[in-house]
LOLUM-119332 format. One record per residue (C-alpha): residue in one letter; x, y, z. Coordinates in steps of 0.25 Angstrom, whole numbers, plus 5000, padded with zeros to 4 digits. Layout:
% LOLUM-119332
[A; [X; Y; Z]];
...
% end
This chain:
% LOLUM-119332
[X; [5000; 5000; 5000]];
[X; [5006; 5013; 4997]];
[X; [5003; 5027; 5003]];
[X; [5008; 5035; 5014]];
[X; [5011; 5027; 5029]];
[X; [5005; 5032; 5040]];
[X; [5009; 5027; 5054]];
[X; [4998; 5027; 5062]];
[X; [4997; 5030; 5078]];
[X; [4990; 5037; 5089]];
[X; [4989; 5039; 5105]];
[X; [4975; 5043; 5109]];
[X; [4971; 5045; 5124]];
[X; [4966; 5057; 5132]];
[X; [4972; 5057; 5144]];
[X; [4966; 5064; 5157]];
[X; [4977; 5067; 5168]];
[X; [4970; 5064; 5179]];
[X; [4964; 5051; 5174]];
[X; [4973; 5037; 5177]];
[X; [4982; 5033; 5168]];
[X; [4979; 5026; 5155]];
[X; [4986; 5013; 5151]];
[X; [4988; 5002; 5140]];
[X; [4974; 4996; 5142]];
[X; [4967; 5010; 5141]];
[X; [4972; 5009; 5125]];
[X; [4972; 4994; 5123]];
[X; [4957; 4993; 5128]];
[X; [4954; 5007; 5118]];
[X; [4963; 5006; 5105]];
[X; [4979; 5003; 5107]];
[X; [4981; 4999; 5091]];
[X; [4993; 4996; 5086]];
[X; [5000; 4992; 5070]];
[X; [4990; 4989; 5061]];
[X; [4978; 4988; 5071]];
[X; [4977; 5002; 5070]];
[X; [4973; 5003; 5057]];
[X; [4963; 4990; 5057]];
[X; [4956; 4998; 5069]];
[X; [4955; 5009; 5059]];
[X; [4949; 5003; 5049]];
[X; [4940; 4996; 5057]];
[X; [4925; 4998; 5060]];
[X; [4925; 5001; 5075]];
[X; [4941; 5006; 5077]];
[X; [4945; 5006; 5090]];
[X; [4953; 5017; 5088]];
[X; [4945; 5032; 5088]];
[X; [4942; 5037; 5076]];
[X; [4957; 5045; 5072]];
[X; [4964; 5033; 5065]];
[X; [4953; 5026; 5059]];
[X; [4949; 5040; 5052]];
[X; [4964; 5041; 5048]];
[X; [4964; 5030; 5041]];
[X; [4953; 5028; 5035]];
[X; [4957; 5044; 5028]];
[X; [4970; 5038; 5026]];
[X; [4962; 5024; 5018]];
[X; [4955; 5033; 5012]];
[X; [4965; 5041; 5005]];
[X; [4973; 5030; 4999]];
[X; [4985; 5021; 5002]];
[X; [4992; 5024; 5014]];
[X; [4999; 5016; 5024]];
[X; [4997; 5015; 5041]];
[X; [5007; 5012; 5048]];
[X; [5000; 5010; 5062]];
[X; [5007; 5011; 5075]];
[X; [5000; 5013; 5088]];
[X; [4985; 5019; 5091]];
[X; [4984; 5019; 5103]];
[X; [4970; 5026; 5110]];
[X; [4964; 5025; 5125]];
[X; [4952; 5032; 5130]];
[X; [4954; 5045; 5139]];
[X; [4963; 5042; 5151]];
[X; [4972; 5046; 5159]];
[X; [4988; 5047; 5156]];
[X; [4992; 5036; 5147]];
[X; [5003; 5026; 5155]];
[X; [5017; 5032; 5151]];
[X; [5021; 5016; 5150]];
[X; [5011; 5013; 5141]];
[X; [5014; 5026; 5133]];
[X; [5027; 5023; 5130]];
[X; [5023; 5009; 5126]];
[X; [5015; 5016; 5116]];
[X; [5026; 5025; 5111]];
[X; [5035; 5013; 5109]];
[X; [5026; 5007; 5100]];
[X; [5023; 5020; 5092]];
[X; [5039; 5023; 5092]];
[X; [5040; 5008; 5084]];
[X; [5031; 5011; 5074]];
[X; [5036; 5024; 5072]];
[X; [5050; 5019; 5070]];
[X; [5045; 5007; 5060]];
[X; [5037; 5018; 5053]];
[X; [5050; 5029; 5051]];
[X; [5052; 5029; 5035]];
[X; [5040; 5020; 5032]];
[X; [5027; 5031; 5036]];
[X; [5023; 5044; 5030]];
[X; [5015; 5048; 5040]];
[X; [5009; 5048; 5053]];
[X; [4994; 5049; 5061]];
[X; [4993; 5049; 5073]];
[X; [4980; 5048; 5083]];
[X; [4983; 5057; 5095]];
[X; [4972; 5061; 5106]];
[X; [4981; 5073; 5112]];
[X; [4977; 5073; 5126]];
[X; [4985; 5061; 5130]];
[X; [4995; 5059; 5141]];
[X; [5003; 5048; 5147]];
[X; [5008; 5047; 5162]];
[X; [5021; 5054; 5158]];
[X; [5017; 5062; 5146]];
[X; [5009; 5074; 5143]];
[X; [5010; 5074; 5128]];
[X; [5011; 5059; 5124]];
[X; [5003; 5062; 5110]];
[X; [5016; 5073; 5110]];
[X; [5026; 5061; 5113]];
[X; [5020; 5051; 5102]];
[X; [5020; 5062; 5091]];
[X; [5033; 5065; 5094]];
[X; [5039; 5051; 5094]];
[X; [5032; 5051; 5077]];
[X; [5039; 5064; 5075]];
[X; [5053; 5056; 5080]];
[X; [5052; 5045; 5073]];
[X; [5045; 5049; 5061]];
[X; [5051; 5063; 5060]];
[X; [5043; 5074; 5050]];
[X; [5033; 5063; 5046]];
[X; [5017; 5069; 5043]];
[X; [5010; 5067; 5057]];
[X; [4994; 5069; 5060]];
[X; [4990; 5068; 5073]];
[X; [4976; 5068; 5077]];
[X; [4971; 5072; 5090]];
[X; [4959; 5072; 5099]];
[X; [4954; 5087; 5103]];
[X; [4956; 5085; 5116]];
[X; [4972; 5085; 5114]];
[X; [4981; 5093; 5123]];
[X; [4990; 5098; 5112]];
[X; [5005; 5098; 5115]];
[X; [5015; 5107; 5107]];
[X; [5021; 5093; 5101]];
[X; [5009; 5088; 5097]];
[X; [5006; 5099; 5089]];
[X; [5022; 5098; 5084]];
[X; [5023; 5083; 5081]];
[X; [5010; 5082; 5070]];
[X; [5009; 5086; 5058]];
[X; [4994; 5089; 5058]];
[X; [4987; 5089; 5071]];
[X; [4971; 5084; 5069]];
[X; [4963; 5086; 5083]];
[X; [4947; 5082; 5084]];
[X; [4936; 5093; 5080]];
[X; [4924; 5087; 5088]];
[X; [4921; 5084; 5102]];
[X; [4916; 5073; 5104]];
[X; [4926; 5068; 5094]];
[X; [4919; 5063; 5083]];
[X; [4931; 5068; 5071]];
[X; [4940; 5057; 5075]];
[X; [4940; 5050; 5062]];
[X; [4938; 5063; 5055]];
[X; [4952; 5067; 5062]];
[X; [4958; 5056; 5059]];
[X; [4956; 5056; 5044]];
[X; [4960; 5071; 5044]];
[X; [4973; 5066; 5049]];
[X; [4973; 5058; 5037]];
[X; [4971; 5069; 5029]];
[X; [4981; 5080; 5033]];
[X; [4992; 5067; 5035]];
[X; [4991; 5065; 5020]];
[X; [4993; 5080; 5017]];
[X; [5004; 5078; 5026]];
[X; [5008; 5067; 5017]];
[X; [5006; 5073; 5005]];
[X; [5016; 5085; 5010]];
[X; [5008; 5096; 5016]];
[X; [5014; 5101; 5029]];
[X; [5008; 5106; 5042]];
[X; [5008; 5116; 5053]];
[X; [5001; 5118; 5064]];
[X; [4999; 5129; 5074]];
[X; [4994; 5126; 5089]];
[X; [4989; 5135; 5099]];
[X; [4986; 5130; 5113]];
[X; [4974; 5138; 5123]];
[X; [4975; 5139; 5138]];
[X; [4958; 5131; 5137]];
[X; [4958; 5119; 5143]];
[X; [4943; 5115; 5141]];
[X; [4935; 5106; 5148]];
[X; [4932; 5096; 5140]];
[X; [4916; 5100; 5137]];
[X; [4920; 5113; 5131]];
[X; [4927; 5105; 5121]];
[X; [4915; 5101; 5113]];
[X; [4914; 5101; 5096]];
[X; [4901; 5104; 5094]];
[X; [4897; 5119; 5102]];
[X; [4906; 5128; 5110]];
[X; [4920; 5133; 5112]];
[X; [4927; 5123; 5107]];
[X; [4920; 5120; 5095]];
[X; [4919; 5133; 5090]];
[X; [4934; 5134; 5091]];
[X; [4935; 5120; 5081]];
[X; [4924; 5127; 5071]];
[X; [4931; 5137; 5068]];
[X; [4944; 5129; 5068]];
[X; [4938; 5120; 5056]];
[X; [4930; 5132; 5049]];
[X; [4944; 5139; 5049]];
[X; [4953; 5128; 5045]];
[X; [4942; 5126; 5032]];
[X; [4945; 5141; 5028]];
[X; [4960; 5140; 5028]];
[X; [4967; 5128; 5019]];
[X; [4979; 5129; 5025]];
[X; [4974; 5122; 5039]];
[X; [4974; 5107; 5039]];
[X; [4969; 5107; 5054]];
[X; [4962; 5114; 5065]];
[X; [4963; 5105; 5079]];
[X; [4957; 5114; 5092]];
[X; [4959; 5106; 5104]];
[X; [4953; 5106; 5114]];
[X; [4961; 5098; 5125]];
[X; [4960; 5088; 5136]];
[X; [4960; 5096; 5149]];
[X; [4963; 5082; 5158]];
[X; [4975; 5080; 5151]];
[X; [4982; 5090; 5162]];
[X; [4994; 5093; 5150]];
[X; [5002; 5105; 5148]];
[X; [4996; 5107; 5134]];
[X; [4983; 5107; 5139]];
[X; [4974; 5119; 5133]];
[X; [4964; 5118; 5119]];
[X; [4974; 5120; 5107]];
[X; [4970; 5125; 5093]];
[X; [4981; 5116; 5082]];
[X; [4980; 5120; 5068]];
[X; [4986; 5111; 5055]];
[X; [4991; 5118; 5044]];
[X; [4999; 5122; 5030]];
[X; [5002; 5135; 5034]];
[X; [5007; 5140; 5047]];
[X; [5001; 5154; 5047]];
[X; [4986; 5148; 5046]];
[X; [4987; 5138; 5056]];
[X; [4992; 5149; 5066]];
[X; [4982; 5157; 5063]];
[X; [4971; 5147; 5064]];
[X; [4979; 5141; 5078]];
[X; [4976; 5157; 5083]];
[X; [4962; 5158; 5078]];
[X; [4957; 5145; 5084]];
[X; [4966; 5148; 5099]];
[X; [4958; 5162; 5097]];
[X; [4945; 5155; 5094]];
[X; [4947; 5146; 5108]];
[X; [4952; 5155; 5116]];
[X; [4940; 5166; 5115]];
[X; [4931; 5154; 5117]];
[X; [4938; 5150; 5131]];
[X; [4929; 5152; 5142]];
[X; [4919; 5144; 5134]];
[X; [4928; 5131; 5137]];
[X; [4921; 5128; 5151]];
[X; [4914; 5115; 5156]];
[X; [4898; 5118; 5158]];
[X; [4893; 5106; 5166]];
[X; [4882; 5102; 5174]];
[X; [4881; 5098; 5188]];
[X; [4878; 5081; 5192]];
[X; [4865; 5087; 5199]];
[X; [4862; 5095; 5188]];
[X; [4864; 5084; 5179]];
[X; [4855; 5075; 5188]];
[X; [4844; 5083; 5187]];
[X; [4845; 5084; 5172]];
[X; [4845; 5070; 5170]];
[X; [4832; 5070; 5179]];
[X; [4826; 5079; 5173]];
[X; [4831; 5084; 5158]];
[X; [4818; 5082; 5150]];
[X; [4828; 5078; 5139]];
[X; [4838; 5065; 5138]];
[X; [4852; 5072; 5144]];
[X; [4867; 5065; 5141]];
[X; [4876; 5068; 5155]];
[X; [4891; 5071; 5152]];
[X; [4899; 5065; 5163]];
[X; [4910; 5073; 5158]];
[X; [4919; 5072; 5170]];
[X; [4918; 5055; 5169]];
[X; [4922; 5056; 5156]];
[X; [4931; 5044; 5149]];
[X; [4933; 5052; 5137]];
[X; [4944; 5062; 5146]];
[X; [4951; 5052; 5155]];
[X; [4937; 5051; 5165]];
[X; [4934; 5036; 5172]];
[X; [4921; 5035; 5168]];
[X; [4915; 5029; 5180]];
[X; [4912; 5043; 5188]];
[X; [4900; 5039; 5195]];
[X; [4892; 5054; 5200]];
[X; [4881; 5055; 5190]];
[X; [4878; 5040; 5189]];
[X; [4877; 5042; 5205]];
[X; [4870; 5056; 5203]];
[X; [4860; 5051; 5193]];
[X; [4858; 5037; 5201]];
[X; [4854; 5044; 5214]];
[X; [4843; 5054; 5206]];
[X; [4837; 5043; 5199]];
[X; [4842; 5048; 5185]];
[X; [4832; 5038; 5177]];
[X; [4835; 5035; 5161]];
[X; [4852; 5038; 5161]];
[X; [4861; 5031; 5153]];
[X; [4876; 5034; 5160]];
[X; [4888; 5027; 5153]];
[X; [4898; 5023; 5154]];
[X; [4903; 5022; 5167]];
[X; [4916; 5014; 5168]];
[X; [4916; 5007; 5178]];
[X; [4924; 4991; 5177]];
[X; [4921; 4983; 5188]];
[X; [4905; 4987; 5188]];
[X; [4903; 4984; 5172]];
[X; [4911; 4971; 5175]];
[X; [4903; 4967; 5187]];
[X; [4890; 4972; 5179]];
[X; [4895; 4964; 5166]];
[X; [4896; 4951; 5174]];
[X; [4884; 4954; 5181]];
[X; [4875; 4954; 5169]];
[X; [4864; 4960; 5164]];
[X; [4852; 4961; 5173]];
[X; [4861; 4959; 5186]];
[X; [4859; 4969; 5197]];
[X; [4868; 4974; 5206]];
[X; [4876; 4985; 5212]];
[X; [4883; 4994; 5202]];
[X; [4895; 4999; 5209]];
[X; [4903; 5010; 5202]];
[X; [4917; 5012; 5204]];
[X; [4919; 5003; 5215]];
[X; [4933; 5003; 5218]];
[X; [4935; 5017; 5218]];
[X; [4944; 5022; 5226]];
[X; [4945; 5037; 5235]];
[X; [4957; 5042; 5227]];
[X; [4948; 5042; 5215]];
[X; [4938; 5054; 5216]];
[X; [4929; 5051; 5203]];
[X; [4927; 5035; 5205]];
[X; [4916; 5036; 5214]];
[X; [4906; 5024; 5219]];
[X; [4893; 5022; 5216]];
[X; [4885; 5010; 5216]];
[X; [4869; 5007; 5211]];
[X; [4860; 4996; 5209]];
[X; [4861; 4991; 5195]];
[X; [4857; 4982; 5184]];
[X; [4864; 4977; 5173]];
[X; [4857; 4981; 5159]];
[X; [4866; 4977; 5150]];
[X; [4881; 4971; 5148]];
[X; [4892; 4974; 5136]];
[X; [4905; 4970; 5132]];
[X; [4907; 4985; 5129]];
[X; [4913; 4983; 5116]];
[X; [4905; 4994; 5107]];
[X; [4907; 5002; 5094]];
[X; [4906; 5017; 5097]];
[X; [4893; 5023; 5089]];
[X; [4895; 5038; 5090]];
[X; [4905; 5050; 5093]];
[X; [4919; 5047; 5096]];
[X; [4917; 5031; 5098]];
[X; [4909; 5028; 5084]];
[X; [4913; 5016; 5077]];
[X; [4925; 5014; 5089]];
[X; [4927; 5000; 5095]];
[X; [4924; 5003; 5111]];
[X; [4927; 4994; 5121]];
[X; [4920; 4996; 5136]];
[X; [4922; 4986; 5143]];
[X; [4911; 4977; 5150]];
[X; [4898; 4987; 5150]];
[X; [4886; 4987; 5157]];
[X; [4874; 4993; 5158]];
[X; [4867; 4996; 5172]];
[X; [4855; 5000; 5177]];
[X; [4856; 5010; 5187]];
[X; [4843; 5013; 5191]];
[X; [4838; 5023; 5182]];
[X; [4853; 5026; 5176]];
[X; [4859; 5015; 5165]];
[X; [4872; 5015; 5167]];
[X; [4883; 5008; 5156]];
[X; [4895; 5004; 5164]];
[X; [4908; 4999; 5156]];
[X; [4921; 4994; 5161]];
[X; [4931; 5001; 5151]];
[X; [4930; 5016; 5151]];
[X; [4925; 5025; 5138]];
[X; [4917; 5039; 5138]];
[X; [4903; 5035; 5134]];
[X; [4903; 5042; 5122]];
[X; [4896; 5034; 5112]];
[X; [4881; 5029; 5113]];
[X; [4885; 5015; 5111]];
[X; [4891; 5013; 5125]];
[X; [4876; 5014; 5131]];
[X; [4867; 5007; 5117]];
[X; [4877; 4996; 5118]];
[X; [4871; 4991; 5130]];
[X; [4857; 4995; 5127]];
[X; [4855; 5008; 5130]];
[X; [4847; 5017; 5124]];
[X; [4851; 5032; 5125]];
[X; [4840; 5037; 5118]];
[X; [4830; 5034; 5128]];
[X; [4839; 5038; 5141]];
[X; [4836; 5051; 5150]];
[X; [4849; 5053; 5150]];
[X; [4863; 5048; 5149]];
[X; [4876; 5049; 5157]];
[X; [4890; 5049; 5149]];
[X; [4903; 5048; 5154]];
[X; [4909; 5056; 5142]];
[X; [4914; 5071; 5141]];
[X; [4909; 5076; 5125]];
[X; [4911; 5063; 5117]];
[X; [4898; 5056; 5120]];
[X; [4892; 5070; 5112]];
[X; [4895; 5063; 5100]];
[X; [4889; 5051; 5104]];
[X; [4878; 5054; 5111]];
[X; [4872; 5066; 5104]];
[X; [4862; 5058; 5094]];
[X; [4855; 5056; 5109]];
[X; [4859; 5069; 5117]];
[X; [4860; 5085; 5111]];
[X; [4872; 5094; 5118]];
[X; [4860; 5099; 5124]];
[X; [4857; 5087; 5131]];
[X; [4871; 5084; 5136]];
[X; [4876; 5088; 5152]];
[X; [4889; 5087; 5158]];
[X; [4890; 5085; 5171]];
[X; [4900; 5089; 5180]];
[X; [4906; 5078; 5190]];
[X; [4920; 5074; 5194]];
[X; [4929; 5066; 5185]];
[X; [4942; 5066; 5179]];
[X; [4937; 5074; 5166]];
[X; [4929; 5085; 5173]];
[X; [4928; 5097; 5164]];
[X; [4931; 5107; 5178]];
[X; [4944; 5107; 5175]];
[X; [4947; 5115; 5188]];
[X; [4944; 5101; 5196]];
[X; [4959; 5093; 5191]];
[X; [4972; 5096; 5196]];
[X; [4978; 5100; 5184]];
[X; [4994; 5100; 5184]];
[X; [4999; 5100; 5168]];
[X; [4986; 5110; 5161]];
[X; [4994; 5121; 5159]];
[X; [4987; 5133; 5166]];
[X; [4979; 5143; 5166]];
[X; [4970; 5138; 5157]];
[X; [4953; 5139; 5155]];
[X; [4945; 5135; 5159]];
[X; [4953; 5133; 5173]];
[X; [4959; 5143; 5174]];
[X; [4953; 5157; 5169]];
[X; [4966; 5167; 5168]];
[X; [4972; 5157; 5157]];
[X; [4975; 5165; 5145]];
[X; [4980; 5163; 5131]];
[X; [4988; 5173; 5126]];
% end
């Protein structure tokens, strides 16, 4: 086959400082693929991998002849740090194939997410693009990044072209992957790149950081309907960050792509501009557990509950327990609350079977030194068992191979309750119609899940219809209540002197 050769890697993880740290099994029971199984899961009809690589190559298949030469991909759900041991493992094995690739590939793609961290490494996406640049040298490099990076000065300086997500919930993943395609086969075809790179002192909370209305949105608009105008701008990335990664290069960043240094400086300023006069918009607007107890009472329309503060999708447990006790002990009737991670109880409930009754204990070997895993316990019956192998439907998990683990379905009185033993955010409406449920006809429904269950949920519930709640978890949006030590400072929202020059 001729056509160009592509070497084919990636490191995906969003890491939250506070949260334990993440090991092998976190990526082995997601997507850890290497060689040639990265590109069979591609091509595949329920990749395991997020939608990045498979879009990449299917715009590279598309094109014509061409070559991969995969590596490593190698992709976890939010977390905390990634295990420095396990990192390096990693980075020998990218390190190999690097150095069998040297004189044998024209190019590179690599799947980056931005905001990950290892136990000894603030940059780690830095550190992989910088190992590519030492063995490969001036080679054409895309890298594609989730929105939520925390861009670093040598991430921005080891690429090429530098692709981040337009829409949260992230539903362009595929999309961004095959314009990676793209701008590396203008690469390839001799076009060269700059990029300019501006960095804001606006840590927002993660529910400013929506798509589809407000601030931040309004900032990628205007990006796009100004990069259209101009033919000298191949890219236009706004990012908004991950405040929980606790980095030095935390703050919303603004990278543009280009063939001429002068436009992409420009736009770089316009855009900064654009997000800066926007900043006290950049808040978190949530309502209170009693509030949201009477809503879910008495709300003549169905309502969907954001436990925002729970949520896997930043690094969160999943098995915080305040509004299913809250809503227990008001008789909430009609609520569907998933998923609550919770091992030992979908275990005991899976061996159990359906129609068992029995004492549901939540998180029952917590311990005091852990201020979010509190106990709970209800009477409960089994409703329905799965092996938790599904295929995501909509938003950010369609046509993705999941795998949750033994999963259950309780009856809590008037609240049925999806409990699972390997943790996801409930993003997709899947993870409740697998085991029978039916969304449609529920008062209301509880999601652990910060924004990405918007693009799963919203044939069922408007923006209208959506709360979120404030409780106490590892990905709270008051970002006063952490103990930050590496964000740089001052910055907003926390901090209301923070300036940018």
């Amino acid at each position: 086959m001729a056509g160009p050769r592509i070497a084919l890697l990636g490191f995906s993880i969003e890491c939250n400082r506070f949260a334990a740290p993440a090991t092998k099994a976190d990526f082995t029971s997601r997507c850890y693929l290497e060689g040639a199984a990265i590109v069979a899961d591609a091509r595949s009809a329920a990749p395991r991998a997020l939608a990045e690589m498979p879009g990449f190559v299917a715009d590279m298949d598309a094109a014509g002849p061409w070559q991969p030469l995969p590596i490593l991909l190698a992709m976890a759900e939010p977390n905390g740090p990634v295990d420095a041991g396990f990192f390096t493992e990693m980075m020998a094995i990218w390190r190999r194939g690097l150095e069998a690739a040297k004189g044998q590939v024209d190019g590179v793609y690599c799947v980056m997410h931005g905001a990950g961290l290892t136990t000894v490494d603030l940059d780690p996406e830095g550190t992989l693009q910088a190992l590519i640049r030492e063995i490969l040298g001036d080679i054409p490099l895309v890298c594609s990044y989730d929105l939520h990076a925390n861009v670093s000065d040598r991430m921005v300086a080891t690429t090429d072209a530098f692709v981040g997500y337009r829409t949260n919930p992230h539903l362009d993943m595929r999309e961004r992957g095959a314009e990676s395609a793209q701008l590396l086969r203008r690469l390839l075809k001799g076009e060269r790149f700059v990029r300019a790179f501006r960095r804001l002192p606006i840590v927002a909370p993660t529910v400013s950081q929506l798509t589809a209305q407000g601030p931040y949105a309004e900032v990628i608009d205007l990006g796009q309907a100004l990069a259209a105008k101009d033919a000298r701008i191949a890219n236009v990335s706004v990012m908004g960050g991950f405040a929980y990664g606790d980095t030095p290069f935390n703050g919303m960043a603004v990278i543009v792509t280009a063939t001429d240094a002068a436009a992409a400086e420009a736009l770089a300023d316009t855009l900064a501009n654009a997000a800066w006069d926007r900043r006290h918009r950049f808040v978190a607007n949530l309502t209170s557990l009693e509030d949201a107890v009477r809503l879910a009472k008495d709300s003549p329309t169905p309502l969907a509950f954001a436990d925002v503060a729970d949520n896997p999708g930043g690094g969160g447990h999943g098995n915080t327990t305040w509004i299913l006790e809250a809503f227990h002990k008001a008789g909430v009737e009609g609520a569907l609350i998933g998923m609550m991670l919770d091992a030992p109880l979908a275990i005991e409930a899976h061996g159990l079977g359906v129609g068992a009754r029995f004492t549901a204990r939540f998180n029952r070997d917590s311990t005091p030194d852990d201020p979010f895993r509190r106990p709970f316990a209800a009477e409960a019956v089994v409703r329905a068992v799965s092996d938790g192998n599904v295929t995501g439907r909509r938003g950010i998990y369609a046509g993705t191979a999941m795998t949750l683990g033994r999963t259950v379905w309780l009856q809590i009185s008037g609240l049925s309750v999806v409990v699972v033993e390997g943790r996801a955010q409930c993003a997709d409406p899947v993870f409740f119609e697998h085991l029978g449920l039916d969304i449609g006809k529920a008062r209301c429904i509880v999601v652990k899940s910060r924004g990405h269950f918007r693009g799963g949920f919203d044939e069922f519930f408007r923006h209208e219809q959506i709360v979120e709640v404030d409780c106490p978890g590892l990905t709270s949006p008051v970002l006063s209540r952490f103990p930050w030590k590496d964000l740089p400072r001052p910055v907003l929202p926390i901090d209301p002197e923070a300036h940018w020059p």
